[in-house]
TORTORFI-542545 format. One record per residue (C-alpha): x, y, z; residue in one letter; residue number from 1. Coordinates in nm, 2 decimals. Layout:
% residues N
+--------+--------+--------+------+-----+
!   east !  north !     up ! type ! seq !
+--------+--------+--------+------+-----+
!      X !      Y !      Z !    a ! NUM !
...
+--------+--------+--------+------+-----+
***
This chain:
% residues 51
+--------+--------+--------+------+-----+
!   east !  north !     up ! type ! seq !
+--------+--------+--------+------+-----+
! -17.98 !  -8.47 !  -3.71 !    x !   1 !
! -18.17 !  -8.76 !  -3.61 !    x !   2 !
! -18.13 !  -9.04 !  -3.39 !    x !   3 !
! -18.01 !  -9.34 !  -3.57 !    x !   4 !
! -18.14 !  -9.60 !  -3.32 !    x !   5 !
! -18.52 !  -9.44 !  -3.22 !    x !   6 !
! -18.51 !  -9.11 !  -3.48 !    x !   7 !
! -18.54 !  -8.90 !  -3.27 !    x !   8 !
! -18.38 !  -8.53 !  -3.23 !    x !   9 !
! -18.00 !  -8.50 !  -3.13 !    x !  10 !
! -17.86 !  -8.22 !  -3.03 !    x !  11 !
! -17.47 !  -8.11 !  -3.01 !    x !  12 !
! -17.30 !  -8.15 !  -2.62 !    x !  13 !
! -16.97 !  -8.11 !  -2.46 !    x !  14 !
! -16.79 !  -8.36 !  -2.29 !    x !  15 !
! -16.50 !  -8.39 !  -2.03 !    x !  16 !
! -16.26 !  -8.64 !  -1.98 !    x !  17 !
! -15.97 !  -8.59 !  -1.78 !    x !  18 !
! -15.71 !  -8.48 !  -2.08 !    x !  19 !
! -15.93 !  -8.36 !  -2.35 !    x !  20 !
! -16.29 !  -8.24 !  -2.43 !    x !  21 !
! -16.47 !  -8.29 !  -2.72 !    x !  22 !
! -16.81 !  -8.26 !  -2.90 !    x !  23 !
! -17.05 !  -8.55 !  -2.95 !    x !  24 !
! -17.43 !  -8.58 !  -3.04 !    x !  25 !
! -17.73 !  -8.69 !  -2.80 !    x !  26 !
! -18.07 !  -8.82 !  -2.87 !    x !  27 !
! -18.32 !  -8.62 !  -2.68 !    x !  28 !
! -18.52 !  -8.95 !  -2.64 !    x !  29 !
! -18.29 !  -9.25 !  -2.61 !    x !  30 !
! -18.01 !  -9.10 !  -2.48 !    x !  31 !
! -17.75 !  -9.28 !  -2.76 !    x !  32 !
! -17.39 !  -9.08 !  -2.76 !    x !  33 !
! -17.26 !  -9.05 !  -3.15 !    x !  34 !
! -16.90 !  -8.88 !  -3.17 !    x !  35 !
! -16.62 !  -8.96 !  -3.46 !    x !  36 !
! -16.45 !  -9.27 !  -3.24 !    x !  37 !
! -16.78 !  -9.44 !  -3.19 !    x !  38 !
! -16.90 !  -9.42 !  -3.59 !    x !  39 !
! -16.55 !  -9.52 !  -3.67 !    x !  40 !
! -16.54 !  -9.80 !  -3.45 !    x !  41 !
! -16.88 !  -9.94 !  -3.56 !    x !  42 !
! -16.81 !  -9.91 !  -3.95 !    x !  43 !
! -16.45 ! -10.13 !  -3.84 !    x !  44 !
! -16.64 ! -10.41 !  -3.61 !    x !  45 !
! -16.95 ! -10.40 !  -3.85 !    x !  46 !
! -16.82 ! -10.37 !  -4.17 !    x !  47 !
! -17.08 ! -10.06 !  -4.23 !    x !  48 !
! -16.96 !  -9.78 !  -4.49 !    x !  49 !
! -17.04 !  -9.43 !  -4.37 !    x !  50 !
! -17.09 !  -9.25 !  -4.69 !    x !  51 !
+--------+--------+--------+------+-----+
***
């Protein structure tokens, strides 16, 4: 997968919060965080259809 905002590689990471964990994506070069919430909130504030 690549990185959106700089193309670079993303990879597949874990992450805690203090009732759940779940699975996001991070670019190896700009550090940008993609999971479910934060595409589904940008398409809604954007107005951005994601495929």
């Amino acid at each position: 997968m690549k990185c959106p905002k700089c193309r670079g590689r993303m990879y597949s990471e874990k992450f805690y919060d203090f009732v759940r964990s779940y699975e996001a994506w991070r670019c190896c070069s700009c550090g940008e965080i993609l999971d479910t919430t934060i595409l589904a909130n940008r398409a809604r504030n954007h107005n951005v259809f994601l495929g």
